[in-house]
C-alpha positions as CSV (number, residue, x, y, z in Angstrom):
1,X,0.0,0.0,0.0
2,X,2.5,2.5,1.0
3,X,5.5,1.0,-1.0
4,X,7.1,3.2,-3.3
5,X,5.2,6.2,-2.4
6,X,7.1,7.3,0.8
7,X,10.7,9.4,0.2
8,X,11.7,9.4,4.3
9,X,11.9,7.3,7.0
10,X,14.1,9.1,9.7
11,X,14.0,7.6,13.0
12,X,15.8,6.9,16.4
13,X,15.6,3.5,17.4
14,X,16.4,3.6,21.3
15,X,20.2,3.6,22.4
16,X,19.8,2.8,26.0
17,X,20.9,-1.2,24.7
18,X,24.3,0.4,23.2
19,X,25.1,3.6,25.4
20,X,28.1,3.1,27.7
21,X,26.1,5.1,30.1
22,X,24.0,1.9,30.1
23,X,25.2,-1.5,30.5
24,X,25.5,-2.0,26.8
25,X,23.2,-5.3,26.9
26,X,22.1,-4.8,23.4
27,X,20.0,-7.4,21.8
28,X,19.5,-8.9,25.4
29,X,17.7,-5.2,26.1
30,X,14.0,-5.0,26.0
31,X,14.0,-1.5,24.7
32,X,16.0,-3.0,21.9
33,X,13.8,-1.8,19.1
34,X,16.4,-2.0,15.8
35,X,14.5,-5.1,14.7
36,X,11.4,-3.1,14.7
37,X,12.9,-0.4,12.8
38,X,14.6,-2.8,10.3
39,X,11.3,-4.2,10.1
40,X,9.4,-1.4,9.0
41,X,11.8,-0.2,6.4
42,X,11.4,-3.5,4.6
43,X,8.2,-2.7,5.0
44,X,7.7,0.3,3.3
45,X,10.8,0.6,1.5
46,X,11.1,4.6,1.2
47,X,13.5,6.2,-0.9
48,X,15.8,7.3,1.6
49,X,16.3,6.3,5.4
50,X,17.9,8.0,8.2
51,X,18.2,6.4,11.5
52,X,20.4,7.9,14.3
53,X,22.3,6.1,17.6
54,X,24.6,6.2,20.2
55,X,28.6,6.0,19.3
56,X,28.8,2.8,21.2
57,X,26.4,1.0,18.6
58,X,29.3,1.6,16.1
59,X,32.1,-0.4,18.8
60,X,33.3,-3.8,17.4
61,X,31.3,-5.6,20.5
62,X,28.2,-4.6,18.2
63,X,29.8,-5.7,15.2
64,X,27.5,-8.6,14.9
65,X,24.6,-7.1,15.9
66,X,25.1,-4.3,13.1
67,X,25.8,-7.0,10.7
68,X,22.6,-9.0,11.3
69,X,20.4,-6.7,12.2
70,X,20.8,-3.2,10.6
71,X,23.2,-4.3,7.0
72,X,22.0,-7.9,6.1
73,X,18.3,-6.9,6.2
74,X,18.7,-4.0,4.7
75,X,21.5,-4.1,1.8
76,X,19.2,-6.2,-0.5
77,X,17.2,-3.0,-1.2
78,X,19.5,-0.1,0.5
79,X,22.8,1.3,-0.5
80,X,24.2,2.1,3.4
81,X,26.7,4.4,4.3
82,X,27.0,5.4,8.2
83,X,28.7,8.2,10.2
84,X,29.7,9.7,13.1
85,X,28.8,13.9,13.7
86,X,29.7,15.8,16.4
87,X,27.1,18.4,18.1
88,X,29.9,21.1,18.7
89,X,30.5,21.2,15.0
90,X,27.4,22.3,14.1
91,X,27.3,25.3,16.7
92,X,26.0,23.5,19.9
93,X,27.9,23.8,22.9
94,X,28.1,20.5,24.0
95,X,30.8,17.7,23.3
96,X,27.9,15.0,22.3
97,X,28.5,12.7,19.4
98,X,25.7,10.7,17.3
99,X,26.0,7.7,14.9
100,X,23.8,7.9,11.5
101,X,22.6,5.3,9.0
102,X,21.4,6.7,5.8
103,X,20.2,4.1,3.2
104,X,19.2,4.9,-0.5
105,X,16.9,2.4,-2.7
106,X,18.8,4.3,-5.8
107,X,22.3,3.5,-6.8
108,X,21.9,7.0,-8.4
109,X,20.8,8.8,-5.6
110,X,23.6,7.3,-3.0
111,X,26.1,8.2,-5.4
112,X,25.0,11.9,-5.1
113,X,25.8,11.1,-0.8
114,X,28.3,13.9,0.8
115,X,28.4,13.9,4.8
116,X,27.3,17.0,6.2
117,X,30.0,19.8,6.7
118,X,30.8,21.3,9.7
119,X,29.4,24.9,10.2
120,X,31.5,25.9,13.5
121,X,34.1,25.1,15.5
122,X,35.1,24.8,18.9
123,X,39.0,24.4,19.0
124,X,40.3,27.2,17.2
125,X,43.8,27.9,15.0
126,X,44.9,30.3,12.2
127,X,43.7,28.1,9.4
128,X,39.8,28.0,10.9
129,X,37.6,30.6,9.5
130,X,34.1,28.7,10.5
131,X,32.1,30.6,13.1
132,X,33.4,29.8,16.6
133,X,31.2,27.2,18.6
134,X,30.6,29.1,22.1
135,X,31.6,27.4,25.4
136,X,28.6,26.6,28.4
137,X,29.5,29.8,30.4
138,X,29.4,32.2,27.3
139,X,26.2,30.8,25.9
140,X,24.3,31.0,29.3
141,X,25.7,34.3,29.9
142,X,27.6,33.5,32.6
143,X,30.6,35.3,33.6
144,X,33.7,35.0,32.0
145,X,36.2,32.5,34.2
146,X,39.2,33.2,31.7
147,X,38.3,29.8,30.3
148,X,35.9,27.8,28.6
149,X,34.8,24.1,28.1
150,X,32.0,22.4,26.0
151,X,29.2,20.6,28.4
152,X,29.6,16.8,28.7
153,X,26.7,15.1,27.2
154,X,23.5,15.6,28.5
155,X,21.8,13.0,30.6
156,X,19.0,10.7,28.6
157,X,15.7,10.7,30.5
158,X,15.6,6.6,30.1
159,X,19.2,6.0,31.2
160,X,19.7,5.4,35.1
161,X,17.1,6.9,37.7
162,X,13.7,7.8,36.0
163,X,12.1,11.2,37.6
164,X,15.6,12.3,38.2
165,X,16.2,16.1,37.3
166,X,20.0,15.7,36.9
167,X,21.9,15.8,33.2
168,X,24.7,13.9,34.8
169,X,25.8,11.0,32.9
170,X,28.9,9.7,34.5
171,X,31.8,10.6,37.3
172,X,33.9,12.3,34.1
173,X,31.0,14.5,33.4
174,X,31.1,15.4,37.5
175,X,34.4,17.3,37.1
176,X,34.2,19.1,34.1
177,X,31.3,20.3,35.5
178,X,32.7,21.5,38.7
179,X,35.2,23.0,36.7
180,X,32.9,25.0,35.3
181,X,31.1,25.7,38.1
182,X,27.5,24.7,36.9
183,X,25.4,22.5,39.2
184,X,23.9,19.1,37.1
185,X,21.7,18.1,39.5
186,X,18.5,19.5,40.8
187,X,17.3,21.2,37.5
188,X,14.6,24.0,37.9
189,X,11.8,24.5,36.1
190,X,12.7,28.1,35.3
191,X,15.4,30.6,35.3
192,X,13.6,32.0,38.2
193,X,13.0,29.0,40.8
194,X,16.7,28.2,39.9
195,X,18.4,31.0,41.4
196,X,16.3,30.9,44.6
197,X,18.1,27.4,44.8
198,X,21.7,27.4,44.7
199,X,23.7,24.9,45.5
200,X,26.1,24.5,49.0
201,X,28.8,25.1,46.4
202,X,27.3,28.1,45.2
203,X,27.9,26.7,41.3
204,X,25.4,28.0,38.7
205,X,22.4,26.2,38.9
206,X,20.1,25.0,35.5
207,X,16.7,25.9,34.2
208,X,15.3,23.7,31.3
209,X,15.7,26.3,29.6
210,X,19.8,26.4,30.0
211,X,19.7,22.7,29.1
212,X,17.8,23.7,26.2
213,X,20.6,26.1,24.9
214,X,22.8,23.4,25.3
215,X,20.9,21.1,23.2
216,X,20.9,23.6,20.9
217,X,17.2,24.3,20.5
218,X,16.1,28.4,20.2
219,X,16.2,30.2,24.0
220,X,11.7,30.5,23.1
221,X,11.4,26.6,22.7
222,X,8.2,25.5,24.3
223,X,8.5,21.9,26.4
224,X,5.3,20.5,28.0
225,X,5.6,18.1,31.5
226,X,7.6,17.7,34.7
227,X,11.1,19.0,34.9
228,X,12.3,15.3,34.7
229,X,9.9,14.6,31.3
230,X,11.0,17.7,29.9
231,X,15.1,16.9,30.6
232,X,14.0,13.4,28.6
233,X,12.7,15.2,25.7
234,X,15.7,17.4,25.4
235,X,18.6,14.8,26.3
236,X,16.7,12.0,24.0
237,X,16.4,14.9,20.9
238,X,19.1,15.0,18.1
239,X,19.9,18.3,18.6
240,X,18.3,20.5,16.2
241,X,21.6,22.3,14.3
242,X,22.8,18.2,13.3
243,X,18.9,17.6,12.6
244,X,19.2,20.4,10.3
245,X,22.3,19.3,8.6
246,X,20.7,15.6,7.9
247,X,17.9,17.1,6.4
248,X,19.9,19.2,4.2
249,X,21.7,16.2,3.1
250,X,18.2,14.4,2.6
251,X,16.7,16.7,0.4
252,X,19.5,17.0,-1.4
253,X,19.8,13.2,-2.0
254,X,15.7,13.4,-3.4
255,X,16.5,16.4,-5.4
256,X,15.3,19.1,-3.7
């Protein structure tokens, strides 16, 4: 019925099986939904797919997996590249990394595949003229500490604790943000609520809406639910400068 009539699939199977936040139990994961994605390709075989993942899917422990699941299915019908992008490349201030599938039906069409180019850049040198990717401090306004780091990556809302209102993902994470003085845990609904709580440490303490920046979505983005629903819709989003860059890539692959 719908064969042949749909150009996009673009979807983000969950990566709580592969993340090394997790316990990296992949097919052995109930949330394991690759199969179902693979599934529904096959199904109705769109021009182009796009499916996004954690870096950890791409380690050689999930080899297999990728093999069997994801390529074997799909290569009959798909021509398959995959790719790593960083966040920080396409102006978000946040040292997050993401691992894409994109499958054409069309020899002709894959052949037309170029990886999305970087529009910014955090580490700077003389031979870098691409806008400069901000650090955390100077895109929350904070003030200037003489230095500057990209924010670890955000906390998934399904990885560890559910209803927690913290973005932090491992021990690692805990000292960059000390070093930058920004509180992870105990995010506030608002800008407001957030500085009549500060921390013992008296380290800046996040709004949604500072976790949004950091995600890269616009400072007016609208998010509905409880803090620790809302920090699940941001840390489980592709953040919306890469989404932008795949999209490009996608039209441009369907000739738009």
């Amino acid at each position: 019925m719908y064969q042949d009539s749909i150009d996009v699939v673009h979807g983000g199977p969950p990566c709580q099986p592969f993340s090394v936040a997790g316990k990296q139990q992949g097919a052995q994961d109930s949330r394991d939904m690759w199969p179902s994605f693979t599934k529904a390709i096959k199904a109705l075989l769109p021009s182009v797919f796009v499916a996004e993942n954690v870096p950890g899917l791409g380690e050689p422990k999930f080899a297999d997996y990728v093999e069997k699941v994801i390529s074997e299915p799909l290569s009959k019908n798909y021509h398959i590249t995959r790719f790593l992008l960083c966040a920080s490349d396409f102006g978000v201030p946040q040292a997050r990394k993401r691992l894409f599938f994109i499958g054409c039906r069309s020899e002709k069409i894959f052949r037309r595949f170029r990886l999305p180019q970087p529009t910014h850049s955090f580490e700077r040198d003389l031979l870098c003229f691409l806008p400069r990717t901000m650090g955390v401090r100077e895109a929350l306004g904070l003030e200037d500490l003489g230095w500057d780091a990209l924010a670890p990556t955000l906390r998934s809302g399904f990885t560890g604790p559910r209803k927690s209102t913290s973005i932090l993902n491992s021990k690692a994470s805990q000292r960059v943000w000390d070093h930058l003085q920004i509180w992870p845990n105990g995010v506030q609904k608002n800008r407001t609520m957030a500085g009549q709580f500060p921390p013992e440490n008296e380290h800046f303490r996040l709004s949604v809406q500072d976790c949004a920046i950091l995600q890269g979505f616009p400072e007016d983005w609208h998010f509905d639910g409880a803090v620790y629903q809302i920090l699940g819709q941001i840390g489980n989003s592709v953040c919306p400068p890469v989404s932008y860059a795949i999209a490009k890539v996608v039209l441009e692959l369907l000739g738009g």
